[in-house]
The first five atom37 places (N, CA, C, CB, O) and aatype in JSON, in Angstrom:
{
  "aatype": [20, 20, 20, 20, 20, 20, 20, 20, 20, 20, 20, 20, 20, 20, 20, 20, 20, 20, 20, 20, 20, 20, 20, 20, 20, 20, 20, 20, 20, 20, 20, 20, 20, 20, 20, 20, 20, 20, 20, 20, 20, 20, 20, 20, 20, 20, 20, 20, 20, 20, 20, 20, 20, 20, 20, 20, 20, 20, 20, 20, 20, 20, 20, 20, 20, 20, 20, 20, 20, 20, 20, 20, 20, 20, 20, 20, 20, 20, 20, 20, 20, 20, 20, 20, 20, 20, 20, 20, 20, 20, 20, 20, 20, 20, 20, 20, 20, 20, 20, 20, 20, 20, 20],
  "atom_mask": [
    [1, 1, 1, 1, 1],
    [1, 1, 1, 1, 1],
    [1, 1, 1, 1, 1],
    [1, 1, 1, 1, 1],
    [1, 1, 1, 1, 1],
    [1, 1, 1, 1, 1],
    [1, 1, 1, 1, 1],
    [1, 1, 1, 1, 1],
    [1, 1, 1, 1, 1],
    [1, 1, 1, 1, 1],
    [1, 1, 1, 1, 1],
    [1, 1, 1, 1, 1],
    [1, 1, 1, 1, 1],
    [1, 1, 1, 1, 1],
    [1, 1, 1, 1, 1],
    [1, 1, 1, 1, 1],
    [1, 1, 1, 1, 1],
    [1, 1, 1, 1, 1],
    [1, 1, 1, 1, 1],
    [1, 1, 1, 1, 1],
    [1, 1, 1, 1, 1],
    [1, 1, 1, 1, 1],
    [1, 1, 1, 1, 1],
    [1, 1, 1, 1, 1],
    [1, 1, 1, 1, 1],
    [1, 1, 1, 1, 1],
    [1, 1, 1, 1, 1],
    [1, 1, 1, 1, 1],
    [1, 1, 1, 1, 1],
    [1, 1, 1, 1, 1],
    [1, 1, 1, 1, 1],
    [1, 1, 1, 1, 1],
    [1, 1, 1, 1, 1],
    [1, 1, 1, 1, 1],
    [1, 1, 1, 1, 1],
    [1, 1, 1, 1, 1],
    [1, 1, 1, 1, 1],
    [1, 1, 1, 1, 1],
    [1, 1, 1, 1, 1],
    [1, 1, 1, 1, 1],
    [1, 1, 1, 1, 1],
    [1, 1, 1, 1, 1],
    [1, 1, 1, 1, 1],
    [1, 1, 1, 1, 1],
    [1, 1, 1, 1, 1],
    [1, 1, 1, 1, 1],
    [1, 1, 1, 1, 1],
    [1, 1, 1, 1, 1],
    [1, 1, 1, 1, 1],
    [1, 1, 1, 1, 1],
    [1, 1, 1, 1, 1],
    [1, 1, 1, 1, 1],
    [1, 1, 1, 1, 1],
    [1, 1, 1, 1, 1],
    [1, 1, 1, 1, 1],
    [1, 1, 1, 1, 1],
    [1, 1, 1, 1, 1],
    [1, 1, 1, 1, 1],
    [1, 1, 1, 1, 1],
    [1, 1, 1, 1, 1],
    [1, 1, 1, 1, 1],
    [1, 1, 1, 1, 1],
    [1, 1, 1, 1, 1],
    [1, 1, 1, 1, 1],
    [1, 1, 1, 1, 1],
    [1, 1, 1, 1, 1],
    [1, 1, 1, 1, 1],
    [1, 1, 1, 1, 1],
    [1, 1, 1, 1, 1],
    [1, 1, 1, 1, 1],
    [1, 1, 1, 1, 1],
    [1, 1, 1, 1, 1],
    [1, 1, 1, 1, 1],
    [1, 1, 1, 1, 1],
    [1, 1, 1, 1, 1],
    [1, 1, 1, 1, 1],
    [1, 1, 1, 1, 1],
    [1, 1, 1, 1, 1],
    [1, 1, 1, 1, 1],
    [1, 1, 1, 1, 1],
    [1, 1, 1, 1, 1],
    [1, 1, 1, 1, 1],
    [1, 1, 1, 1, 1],
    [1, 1, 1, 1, 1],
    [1, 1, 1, 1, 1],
    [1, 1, 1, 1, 1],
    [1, 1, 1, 1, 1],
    [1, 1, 1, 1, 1],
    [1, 1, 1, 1, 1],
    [1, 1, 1, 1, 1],
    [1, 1, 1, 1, 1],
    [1, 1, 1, 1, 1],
    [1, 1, 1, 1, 1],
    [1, 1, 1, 1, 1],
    [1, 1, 1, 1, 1],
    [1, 1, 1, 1, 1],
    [1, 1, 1, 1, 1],
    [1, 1, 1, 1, 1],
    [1, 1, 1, 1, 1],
    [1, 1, 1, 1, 1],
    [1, 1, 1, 1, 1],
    [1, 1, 1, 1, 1],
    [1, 1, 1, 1, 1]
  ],
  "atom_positions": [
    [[-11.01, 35.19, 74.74], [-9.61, 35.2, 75.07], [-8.96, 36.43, 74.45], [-8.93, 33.9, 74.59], [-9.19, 36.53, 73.25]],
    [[-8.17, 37.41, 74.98], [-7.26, 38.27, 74.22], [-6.08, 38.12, 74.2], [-7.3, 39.34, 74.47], [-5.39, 38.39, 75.18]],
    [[-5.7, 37.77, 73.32], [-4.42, 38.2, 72.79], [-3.19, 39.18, 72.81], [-4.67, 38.32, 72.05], [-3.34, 40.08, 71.99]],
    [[-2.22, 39.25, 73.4], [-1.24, 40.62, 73.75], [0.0, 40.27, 72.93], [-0.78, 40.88, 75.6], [0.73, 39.28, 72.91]],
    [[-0.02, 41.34, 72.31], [1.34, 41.5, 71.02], [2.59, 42.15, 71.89], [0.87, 42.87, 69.41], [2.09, 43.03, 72.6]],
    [[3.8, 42.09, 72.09], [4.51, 42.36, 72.34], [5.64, 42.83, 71.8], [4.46, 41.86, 72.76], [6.27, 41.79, 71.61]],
    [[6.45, 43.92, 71.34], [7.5, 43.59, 70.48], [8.93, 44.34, 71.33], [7.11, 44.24, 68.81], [8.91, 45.23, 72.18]],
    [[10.02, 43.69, 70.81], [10.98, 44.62, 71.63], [11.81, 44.49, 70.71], [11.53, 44.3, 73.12], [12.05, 43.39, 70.23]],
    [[12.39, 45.58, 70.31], [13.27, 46.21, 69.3], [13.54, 45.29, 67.75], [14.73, 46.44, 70.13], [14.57, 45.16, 67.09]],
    [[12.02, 44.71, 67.52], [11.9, 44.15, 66.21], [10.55, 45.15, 66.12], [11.75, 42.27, 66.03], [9.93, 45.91, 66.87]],
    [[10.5, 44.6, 64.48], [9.74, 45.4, 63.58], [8.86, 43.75, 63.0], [10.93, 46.53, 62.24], [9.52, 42.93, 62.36]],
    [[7.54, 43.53, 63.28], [7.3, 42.23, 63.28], [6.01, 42.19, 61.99], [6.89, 41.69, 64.94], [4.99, 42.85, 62.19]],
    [[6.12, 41.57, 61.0], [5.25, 41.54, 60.09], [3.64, 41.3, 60.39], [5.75, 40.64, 59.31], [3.39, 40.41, 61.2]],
    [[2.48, 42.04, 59.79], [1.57, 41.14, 59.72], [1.54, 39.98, 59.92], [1.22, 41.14, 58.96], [1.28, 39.6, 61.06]],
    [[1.84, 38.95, 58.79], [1.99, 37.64, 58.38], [2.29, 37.17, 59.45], [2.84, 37.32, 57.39], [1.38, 36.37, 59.69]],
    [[3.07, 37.14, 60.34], [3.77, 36.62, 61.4], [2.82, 36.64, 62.73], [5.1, 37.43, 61.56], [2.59, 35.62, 63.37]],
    [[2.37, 37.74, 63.04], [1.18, 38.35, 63.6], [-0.17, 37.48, 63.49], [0.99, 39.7, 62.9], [-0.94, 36.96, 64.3]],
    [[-0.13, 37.52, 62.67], [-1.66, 36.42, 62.0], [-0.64, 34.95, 62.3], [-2.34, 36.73, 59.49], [-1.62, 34.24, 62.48]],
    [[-0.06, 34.47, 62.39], [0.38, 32.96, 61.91], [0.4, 32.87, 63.72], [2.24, 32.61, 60.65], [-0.01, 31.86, 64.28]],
    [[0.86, 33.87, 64.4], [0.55, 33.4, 65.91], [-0.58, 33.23, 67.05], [1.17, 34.01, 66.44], [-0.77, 32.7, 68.15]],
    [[-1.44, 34.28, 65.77], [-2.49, 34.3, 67.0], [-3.91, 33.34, 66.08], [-2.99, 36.41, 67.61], [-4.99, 33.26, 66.67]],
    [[-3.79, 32.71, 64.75], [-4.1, 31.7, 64.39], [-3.86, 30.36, 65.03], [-3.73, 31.77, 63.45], [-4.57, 29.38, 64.79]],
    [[-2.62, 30.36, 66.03], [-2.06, 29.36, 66.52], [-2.78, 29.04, 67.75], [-0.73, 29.58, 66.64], [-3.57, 28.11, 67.89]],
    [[-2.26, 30.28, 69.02], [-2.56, 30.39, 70.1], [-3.98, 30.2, 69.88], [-2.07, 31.5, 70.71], [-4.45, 29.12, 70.27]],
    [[-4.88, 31.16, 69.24], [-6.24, 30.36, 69.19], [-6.44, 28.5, 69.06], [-6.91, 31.02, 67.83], [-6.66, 27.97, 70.15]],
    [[-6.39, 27.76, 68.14], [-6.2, 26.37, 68.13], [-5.62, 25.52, 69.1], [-5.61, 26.15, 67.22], [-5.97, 24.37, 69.35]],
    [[-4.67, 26.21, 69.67], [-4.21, 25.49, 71.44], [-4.77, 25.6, 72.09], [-3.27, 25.76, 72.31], [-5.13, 24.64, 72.77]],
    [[-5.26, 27.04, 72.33], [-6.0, 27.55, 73.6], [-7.19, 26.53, 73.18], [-6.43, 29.46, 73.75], [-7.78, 26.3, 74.24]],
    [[-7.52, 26.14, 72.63], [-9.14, 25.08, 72.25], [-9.15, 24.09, 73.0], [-9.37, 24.29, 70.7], [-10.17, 23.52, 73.39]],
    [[-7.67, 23.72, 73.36], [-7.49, 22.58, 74.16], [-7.7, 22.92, 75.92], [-5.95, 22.03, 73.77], [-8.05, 22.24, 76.89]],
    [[-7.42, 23.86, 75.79], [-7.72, 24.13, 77.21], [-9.02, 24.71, 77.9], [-6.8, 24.92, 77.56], [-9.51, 25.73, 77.41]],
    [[-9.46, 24.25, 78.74], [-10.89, 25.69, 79.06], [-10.87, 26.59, 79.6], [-12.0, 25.56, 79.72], [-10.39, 26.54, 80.73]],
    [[-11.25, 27.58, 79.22], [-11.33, 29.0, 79.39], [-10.03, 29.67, 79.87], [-12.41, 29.29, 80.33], [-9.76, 30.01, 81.02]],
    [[-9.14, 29.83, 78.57], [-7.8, 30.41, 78.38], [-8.48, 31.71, 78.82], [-6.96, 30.3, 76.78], [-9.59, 32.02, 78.38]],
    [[-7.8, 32.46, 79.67], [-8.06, 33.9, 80.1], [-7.21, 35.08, 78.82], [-7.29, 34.06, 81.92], [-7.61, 35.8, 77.9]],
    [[-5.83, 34.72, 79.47], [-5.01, 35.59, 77.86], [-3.86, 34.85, 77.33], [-4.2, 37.31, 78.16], [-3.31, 33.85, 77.8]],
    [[-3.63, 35.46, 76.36], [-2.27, 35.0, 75.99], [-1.4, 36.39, 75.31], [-2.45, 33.64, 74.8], [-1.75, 37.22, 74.48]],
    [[-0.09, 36.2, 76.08], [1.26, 36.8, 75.43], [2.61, 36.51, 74.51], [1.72, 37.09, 76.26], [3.58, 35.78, 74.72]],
    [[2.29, 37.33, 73.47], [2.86, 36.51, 72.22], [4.17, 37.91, 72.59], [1.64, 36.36, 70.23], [3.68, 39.02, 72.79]],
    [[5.48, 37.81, 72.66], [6.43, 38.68, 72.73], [7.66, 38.25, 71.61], [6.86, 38.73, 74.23], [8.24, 37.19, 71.38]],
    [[7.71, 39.18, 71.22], [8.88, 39.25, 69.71], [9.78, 40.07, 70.24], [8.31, 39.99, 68.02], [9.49, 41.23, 70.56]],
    [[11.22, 39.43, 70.42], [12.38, 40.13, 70.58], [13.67, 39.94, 69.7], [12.69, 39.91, 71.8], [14.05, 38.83, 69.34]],
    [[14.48, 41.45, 69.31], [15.09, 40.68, 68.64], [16.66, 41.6, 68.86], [14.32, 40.44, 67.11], [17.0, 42.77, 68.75]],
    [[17.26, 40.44, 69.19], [18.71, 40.75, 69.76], [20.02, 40.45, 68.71], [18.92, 39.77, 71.14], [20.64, 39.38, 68.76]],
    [[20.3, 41.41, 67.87], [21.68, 41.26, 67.11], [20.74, 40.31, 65.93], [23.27, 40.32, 68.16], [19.66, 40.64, 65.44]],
    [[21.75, 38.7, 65.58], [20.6, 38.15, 64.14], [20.09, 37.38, 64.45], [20.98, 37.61, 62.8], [19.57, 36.61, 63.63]],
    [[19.93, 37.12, 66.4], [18.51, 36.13, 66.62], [17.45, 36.94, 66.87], [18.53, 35.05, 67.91], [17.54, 38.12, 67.22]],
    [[16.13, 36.12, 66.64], [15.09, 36.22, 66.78], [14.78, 35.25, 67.66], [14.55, 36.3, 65.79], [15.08, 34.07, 67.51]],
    [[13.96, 35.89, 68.89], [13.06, 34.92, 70.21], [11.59, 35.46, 69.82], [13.53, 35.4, 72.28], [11.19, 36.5, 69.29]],
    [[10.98, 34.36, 70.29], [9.89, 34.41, 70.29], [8.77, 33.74, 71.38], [9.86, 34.11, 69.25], [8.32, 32.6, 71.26]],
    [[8.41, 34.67, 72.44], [7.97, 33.6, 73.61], [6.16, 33.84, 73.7], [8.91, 34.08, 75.4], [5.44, 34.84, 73.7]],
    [[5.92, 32.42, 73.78], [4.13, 32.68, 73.96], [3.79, 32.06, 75.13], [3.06, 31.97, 72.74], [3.81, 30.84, 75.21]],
    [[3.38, 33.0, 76.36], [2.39, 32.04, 77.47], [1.13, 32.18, 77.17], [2.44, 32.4, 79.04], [0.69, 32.86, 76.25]],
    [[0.2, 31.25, 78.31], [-1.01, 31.22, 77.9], [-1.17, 31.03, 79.48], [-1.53, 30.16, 76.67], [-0.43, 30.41, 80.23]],
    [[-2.53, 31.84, 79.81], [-2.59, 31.98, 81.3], [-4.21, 31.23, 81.27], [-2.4, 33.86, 82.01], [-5.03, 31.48, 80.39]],
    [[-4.38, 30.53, 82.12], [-6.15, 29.58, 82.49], [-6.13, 29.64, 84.02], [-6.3, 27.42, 81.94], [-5.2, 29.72, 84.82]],
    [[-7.28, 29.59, 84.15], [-7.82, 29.55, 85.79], [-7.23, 27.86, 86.33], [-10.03, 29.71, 85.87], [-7.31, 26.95, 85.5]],
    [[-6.84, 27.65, 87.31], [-6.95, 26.6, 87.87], [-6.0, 25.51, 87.25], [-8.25, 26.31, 87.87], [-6.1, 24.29, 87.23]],
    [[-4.65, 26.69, 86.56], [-3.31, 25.91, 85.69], [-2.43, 26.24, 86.03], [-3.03, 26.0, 84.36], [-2.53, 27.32, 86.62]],
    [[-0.99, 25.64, 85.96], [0.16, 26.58, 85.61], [0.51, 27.43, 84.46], [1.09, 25.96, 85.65], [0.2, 27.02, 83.34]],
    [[0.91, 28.16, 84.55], [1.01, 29.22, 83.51], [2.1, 28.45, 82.77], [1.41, 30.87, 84.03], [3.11, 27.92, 83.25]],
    [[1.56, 28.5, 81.11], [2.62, 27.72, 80.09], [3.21, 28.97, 79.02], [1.68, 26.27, 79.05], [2.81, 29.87, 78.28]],
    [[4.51, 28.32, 79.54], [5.27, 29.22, 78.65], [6.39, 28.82, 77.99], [5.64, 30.23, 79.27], [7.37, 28.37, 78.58]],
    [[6.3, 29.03, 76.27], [7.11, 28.4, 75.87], [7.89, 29.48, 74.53], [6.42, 27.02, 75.58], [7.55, 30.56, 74.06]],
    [[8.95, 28.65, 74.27], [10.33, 30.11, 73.69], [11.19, 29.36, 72.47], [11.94, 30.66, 75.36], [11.99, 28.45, 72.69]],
    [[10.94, 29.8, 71.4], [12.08, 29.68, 70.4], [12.68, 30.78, 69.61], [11.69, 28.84, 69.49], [12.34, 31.95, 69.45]],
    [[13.72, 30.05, 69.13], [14.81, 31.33, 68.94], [15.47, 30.98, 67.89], [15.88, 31.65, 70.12], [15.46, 29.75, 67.88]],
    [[16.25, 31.5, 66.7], [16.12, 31.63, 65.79], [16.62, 32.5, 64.89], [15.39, 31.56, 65.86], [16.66, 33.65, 65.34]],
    [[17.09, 32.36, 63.56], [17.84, 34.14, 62.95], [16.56, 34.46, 62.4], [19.42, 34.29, 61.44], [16.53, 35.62, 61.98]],
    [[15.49, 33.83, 62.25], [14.29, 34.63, 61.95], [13.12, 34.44, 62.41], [14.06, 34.65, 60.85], [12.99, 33.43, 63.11]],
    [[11.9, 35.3, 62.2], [11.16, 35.2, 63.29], [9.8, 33.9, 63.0], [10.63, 36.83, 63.59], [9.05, 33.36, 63.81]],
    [[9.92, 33.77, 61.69], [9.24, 32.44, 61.19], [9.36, 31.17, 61.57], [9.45, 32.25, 60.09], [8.44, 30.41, 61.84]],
    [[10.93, 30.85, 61.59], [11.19, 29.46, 62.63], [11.39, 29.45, 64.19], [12.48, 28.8, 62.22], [11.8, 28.51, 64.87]],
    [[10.97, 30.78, 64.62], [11.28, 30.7, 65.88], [9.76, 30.49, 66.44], [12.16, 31.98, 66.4], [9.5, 29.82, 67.44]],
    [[8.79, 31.19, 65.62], [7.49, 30.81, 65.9], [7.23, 30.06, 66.01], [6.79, 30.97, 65.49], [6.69, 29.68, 67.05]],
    [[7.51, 29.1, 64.64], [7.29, 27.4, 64.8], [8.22, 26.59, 65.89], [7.66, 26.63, 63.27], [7.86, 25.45, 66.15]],
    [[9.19, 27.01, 66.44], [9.84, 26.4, 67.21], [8.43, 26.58, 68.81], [11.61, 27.18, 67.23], [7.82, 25.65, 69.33]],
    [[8.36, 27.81, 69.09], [7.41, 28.52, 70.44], [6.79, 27.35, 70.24], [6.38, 30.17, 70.41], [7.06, 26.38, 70.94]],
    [[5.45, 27.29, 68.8], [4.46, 26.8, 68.93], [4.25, 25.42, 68.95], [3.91, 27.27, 68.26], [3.18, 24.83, 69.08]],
    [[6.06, 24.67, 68.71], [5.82, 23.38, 68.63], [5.81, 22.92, 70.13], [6.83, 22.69, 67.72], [5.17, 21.9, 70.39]],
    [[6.5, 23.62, 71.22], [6.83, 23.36, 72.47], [5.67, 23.39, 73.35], [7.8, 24.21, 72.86], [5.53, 22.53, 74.23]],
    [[4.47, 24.71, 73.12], [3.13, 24.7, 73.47], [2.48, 23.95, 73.2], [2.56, 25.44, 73.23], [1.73, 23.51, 74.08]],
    [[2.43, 23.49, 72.06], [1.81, 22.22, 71.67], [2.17, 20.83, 72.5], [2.19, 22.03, 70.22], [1.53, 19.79, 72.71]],
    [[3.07, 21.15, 72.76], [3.42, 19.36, 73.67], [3.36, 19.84, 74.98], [5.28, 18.38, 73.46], [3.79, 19.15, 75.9]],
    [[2.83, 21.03, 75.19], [2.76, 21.32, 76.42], [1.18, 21.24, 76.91], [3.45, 22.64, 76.6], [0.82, 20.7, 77.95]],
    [[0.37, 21.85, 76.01], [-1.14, 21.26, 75.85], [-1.46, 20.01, 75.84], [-1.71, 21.58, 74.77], [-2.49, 19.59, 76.38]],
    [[-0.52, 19.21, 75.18], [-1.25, 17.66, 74.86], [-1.33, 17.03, 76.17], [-0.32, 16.56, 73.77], [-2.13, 16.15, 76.45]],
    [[-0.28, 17.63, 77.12], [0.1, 16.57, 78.84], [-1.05, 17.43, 79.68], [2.31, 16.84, 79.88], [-1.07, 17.58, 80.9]],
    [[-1.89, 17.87, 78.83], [-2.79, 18.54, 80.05], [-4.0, 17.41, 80.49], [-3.64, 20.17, 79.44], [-4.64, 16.8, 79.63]],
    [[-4.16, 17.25, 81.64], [-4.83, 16.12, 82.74], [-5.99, 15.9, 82.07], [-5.16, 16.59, 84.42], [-6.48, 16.98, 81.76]],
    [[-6.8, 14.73, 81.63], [-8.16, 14.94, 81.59], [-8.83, 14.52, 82.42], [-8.65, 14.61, 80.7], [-8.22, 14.05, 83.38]],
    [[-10.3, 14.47, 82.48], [-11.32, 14.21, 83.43], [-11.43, 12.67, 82.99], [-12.76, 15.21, 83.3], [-11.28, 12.15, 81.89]],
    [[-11.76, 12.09, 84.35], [-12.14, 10.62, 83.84], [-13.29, 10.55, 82.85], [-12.57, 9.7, 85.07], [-13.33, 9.53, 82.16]],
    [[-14.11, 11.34, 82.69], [-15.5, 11.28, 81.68], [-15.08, 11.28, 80.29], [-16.56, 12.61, 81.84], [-15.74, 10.78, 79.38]],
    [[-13.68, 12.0, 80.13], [-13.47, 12.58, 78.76], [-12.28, 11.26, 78.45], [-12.84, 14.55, 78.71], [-12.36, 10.75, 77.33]],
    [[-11.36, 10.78, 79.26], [-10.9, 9.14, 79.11], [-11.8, 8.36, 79.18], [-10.01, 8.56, 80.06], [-11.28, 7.31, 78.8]],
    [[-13.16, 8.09, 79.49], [-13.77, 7.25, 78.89], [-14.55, 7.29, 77.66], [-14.32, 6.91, 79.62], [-14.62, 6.34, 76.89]],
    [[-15.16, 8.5, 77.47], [-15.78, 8.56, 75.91], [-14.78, 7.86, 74.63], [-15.98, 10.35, 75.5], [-15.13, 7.13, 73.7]],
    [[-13.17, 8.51, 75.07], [-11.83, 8.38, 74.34], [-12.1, 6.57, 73.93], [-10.18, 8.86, 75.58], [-12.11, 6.13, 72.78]],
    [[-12.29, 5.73, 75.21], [-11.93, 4.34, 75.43], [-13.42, 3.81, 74.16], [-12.01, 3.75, 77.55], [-13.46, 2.89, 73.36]],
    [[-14.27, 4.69, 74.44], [-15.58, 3.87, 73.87], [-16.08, 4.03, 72.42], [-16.79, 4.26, 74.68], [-16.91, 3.39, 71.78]],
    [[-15.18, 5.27, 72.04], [-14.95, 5.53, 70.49], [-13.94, 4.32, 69.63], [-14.13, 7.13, 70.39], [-14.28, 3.76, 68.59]],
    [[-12.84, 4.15, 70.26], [-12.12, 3.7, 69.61], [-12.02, 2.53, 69.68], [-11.31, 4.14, 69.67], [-11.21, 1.93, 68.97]]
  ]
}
């Protein structure tokens, strides 16, 4: 999967950098065969946006956006919305039944 950094008229830390694409990796797990993902940092006056899609064969393209006066809670805002956006993804009846026979 690659990863695409984006920035528009912010100046975006390492740390921040690493904390997203630590992320997008661990979601994308949920899905099969994530093709890419676009992590875009914008920053307008004292908000901070922060939008991450994630593109897969044979999906809708998910894209999700938080915003923020800094770019730390806006991340966690993006990544909490992807996250509930991964979890509603369809499974195969094979993988609801293993689910049923574990538990």
């Amino acid at each position: 999967m690659e990863i695409l950094f984006q920035s528009h008229h912010a100046e975006v830390p390492e740390r921040i950098r690493e904390r997203a694409r630590t992320a997008v990796t661990r979601l994308s797990a949920r899905l099969k065969r994530v093709v890419n993902a676009v992590v875009r940092f914008e920053s307008d006056g004292p908000t901070r946006r922060v939008e991450i899609v994630l593109r897969a064969p044979r999906r809708p393209v998910m894209v999700a956006e938080g915003s923020a006066r800094f770019f730390g809670p806006a991340l966690r805002y993006a990544i909490d919305r992807l996250d509930a956006q991964t979890r509603q993804v369809k499974r195969t009846p094979k993988t609801r039944g293993r689910k049923i026979t574990r538990a």
